[in-house]
C-alpha positions as a printed Julia matrix, in Angstrom:
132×3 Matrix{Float64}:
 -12.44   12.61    3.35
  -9.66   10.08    4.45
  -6.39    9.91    2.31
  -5.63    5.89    2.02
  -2.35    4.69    1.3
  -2.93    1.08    0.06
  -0.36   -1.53    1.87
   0.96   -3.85   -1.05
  -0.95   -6.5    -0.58
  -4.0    -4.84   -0.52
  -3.67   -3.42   -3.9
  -2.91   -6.66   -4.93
  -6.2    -7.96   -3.39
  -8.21   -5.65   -4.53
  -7.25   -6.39   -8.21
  -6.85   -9.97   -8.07
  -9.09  -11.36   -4.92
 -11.22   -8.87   -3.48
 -13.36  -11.38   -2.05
 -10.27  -11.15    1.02
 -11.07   -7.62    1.79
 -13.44   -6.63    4.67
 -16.78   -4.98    4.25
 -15.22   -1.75    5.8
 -11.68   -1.54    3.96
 -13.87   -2.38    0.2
 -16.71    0.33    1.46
 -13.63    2.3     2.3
 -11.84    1.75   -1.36
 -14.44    2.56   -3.43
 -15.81    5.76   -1.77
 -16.07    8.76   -3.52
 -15.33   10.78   -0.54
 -11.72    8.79   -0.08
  -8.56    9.63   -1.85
  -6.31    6.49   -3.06
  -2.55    6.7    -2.75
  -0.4     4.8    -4.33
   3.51    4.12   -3.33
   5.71    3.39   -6.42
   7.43    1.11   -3.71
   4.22   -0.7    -3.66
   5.02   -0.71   -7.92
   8.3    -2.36   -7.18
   7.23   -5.2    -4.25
   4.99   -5.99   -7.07
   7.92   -6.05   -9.7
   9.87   -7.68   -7.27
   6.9   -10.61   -6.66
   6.71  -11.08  -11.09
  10.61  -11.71  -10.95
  10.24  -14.39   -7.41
   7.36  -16.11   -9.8
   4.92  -15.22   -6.73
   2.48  -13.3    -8.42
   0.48  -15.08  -10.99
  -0.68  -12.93  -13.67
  -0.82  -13.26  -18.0
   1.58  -10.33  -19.35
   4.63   -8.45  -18.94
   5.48   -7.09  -15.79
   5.36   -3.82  -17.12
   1.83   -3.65  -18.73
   0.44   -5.98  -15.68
   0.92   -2.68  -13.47
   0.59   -0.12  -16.3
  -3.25   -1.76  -16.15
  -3.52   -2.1   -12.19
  -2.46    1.77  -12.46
  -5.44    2.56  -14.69
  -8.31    0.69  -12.69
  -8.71    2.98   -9.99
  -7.51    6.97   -9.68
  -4.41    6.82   -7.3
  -2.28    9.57   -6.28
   0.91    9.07   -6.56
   2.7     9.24   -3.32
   6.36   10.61   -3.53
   8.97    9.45   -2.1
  10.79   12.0    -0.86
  14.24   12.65    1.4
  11.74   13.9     4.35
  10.26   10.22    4.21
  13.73    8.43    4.21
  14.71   10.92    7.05
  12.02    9.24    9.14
  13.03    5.95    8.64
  14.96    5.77   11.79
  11.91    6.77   14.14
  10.22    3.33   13.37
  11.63    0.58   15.39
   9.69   -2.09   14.0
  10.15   -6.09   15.07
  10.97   -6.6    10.94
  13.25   -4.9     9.16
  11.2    -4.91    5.63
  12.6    -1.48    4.05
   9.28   -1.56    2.03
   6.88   -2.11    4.95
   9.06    0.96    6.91
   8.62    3.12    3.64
   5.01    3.02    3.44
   4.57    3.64    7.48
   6.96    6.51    6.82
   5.06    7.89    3.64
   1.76    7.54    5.64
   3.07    9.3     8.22
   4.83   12.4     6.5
   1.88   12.41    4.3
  -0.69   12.15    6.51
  -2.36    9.42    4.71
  -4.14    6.68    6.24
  -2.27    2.83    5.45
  -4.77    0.35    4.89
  -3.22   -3.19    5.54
  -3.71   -6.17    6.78
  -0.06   -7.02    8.24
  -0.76   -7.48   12.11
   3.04   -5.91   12.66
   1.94   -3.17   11.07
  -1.4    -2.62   12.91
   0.42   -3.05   15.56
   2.28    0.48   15.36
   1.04    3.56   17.2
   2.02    7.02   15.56
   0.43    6.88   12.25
  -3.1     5.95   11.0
  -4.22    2.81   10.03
  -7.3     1.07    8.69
  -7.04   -2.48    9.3
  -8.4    -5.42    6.98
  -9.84   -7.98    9.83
């Protein structure tokens, strides 16, 4: 059983254009045998893209994520002062607090990151399935 930490975007995809996720990361998603993981920072990118008008979906905010919660079973991953406190080991070529969150949360966690961002894939030290 693999413990996968969906990347923003792919939660995104997954909801709204699935048709962009690879045969392997989709087989991967809806496997029984997988755990999903969710990151409320992934919650407030998402937030964040509603209030930038770059995400466009009918509804609130609020109840547009409420119902992304609900379609699939994710564990909530916490975020927690160990995670923050690893922050500083990931020198990373961006400075995107979110994107250093999640590789920090995958890491403490042990959780696998699915994404698609080639800086992230790029990292060594914590698991990754990548969408390409």
């Amino acid at each position: 059983m693999k413990k996968l930490l969906l990347d923003t975007h792919i939660w995104i995809w997954s909801l709204l254009d699935p048709k962009r996720l690879k045969p392997r990361v989709m087989s991967a998603l809806k496997s029984r045998d997988n755990e999903l993981w969710l990151s409320p920072i992934s919650v407030w990118e998402v937030l964040t893209l509603f209030e930038k008008g770059r995400l466009g979906v009918k509804g609130s905010p609020e109840e547009w994520v409420e119902s992304a919660l609900g379609v699939a079973a994710f564990n909530e991953a916490p975020l927690s002062n160990e995670i923050v406190l690893d922050l500083p080991k990931w020198r990373m070529e961006h400075r995107d607090p979110a994107d250093r969150l999640l590789v920090s949360t995958a890491r403490v966690l042990d959780l696998t990151l699915v994404t698609a961002d080639e800086r992230l894939l790029a990292l060594s030290g914590v698991k990754l399935l990548a969408n390409r």
